[in-house]
C-alpha positions, 0 to 999 in steps of 0.5 A: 186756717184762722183768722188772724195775723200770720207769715205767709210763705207763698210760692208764686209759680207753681206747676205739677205735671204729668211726670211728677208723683204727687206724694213727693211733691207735697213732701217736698213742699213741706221740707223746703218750707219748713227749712225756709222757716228755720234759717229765717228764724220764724217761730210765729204761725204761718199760712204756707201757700203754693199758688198753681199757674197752669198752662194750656190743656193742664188742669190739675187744681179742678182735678184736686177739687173734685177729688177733695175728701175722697179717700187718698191714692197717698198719704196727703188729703186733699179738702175742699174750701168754701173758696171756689179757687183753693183747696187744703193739702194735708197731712195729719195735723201740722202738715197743712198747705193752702193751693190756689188756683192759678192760669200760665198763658203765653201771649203773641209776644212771646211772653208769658202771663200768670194768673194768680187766684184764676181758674177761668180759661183765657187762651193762648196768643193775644196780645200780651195787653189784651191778656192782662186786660182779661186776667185783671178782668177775673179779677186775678193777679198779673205777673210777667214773670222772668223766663232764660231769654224772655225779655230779651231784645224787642221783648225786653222794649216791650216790657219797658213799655208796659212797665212805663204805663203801668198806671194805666194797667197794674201788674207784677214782676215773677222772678224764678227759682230756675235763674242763675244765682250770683247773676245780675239782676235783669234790668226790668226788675230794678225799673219796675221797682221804681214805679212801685212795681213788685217782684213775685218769686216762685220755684217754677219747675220745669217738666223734669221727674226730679223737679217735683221736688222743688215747689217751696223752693224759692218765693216770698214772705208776707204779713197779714190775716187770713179769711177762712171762707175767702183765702184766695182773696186773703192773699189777693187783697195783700197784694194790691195793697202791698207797700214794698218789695217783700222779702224773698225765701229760698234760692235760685239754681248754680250754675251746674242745676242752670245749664243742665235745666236749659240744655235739657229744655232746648232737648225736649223742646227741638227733638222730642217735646213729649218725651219726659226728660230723666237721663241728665236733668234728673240730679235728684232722680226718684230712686229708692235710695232718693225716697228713704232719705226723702221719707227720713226728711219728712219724718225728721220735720214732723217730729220736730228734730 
């Protein structure tokens, strides 16, 4: 990681959960940023950035830290940085990925809040005002991100108004790689985007063996310098000073990927919440068949075919 101006591909919303293999989702990572780059035509040196927002009780980014430069359980080494909140994903010399450390809380509300650049505990069930106030106060980034259902009826007015003081209270809007593609465009985010309010996307995956695919799948572009010994802050100072809406990589889900993901969440969520779900959700299950041709993915993309 250098100092200099670069492209930053960053996937806002990230999760890793306990169903997933972590070969495949650094791979997977890896492809889909690297197909990102080549259909935007991108040929300049890039920061390719997946920012973790982790919920109650998950705490795989400590995990990584302290397991930073020991020997590997698969082929990606994970290193350490002189920045407490990220760590270096790699993979011999081209395959290098920056993860931030990041918090996903969920509000009184019903609403969520991300932390971007946060490994502070800030727990469940405030109000969703006392969460920024707290996230803002570890010096973290806010996003109210989108969620199927989240901002409708009260929540929605509840939005509108914080949106409306934003002046009092800076945050951003998360958009979703899990929204319907095609779909209007909720009306929170045009509103924001007229109070200078930005909309950060991410992949957000679902608790789905098959989803360990998707980080890098969808987020956002930027332009500016990284510092090595703070990148977290790099990215953070970006941000708050950015002038626009950034321009956007990757896509979101149609219409069979959309149904199948929330008809498969109100599954796990109402008969068995603990029950990893791989019968119907898992369109790209993790057989041998998925691994070879994952593995020639990969292989094609380092060698630069």
């Amino acid at each position: 990681m250098r100092s200099a101006p670069e492209t930053w591909l960053v996937d806002g919303h990230v999760h890793f959960y306990r169903c997933y293999d972590r070969a495949l989702f650094f791979d997977s990572a890896f492809i889909n940023m690297e197909q990102a780059k080549q259909e935007l035509g991108i040929s300049t040196p890039t920061v390719s950035c997946l920012c973790l927002t982790e919920a109650k009780d998950h705490f795989v980014f400590r995990q990584w830290r302290n397991e930073a430069e020991r020997p590997s359980p698969d082929r990606w080494t994970l290193s350490p940085t002189s920045d407490a909140l990220a760590i270096v994903a790699s993979h011999g010399s081209k395959e290098r990925f920056l993860v931030l450390a990041g918090r996903q809380v969920a509000t009184r509300e019903g609403l969520e809040v991300l932390a971007i650049g946060c490994d502070r505990d800030i727990p469940d069930g405030q109000s969703v005002h006392r969460t920024l106030a707290q996230v803002i106060e570890a010096d973290a980034l806010p996003v109210v991100p989108w969620g199927f259902g989240k901002w409708w009826w009260s929540r929605g007015t509840l939005l509108a108004n914080l949106i409306a003081s934003a002046e009092v209270m800076r945050f951003f809007l998360g958009d979703s790689a899990g929204r319907l593609r095609g779909a209007w465009r909720p009306m929170p985010f045009r509103l924001a985007e007229s109070r200078g309010i930005w909309t950060l996307p991410g992949s957000d995956p679902l608790p789905f063996a098959s989803h360990a695919r998707r980080p890098g799948r969808y987020g956002f572009l930027l332009q500016g310098r990284l510092t090595r010994d703070r990148p977290s802050q790099s990215l953070k100072n970006l941000l708050r000073t950015l002038p626009h809406r950034p321009d956007v990589f990757g896509r979101r889900a149609g219409v069979v990927d959309f149904c199948r993901s929330q008809v498969a969440m109100q599954w796990r969520k109402h008969a068995h919440p603990a029950t990893p779900v791989r019968s119907f959700i898992d369109e790209d299950d993790v057989s041998q068949s998925a691994w070879v041709s994952r593995a020639h993915d990969f292989n094609r993309l380092r060698e630069g075919r």
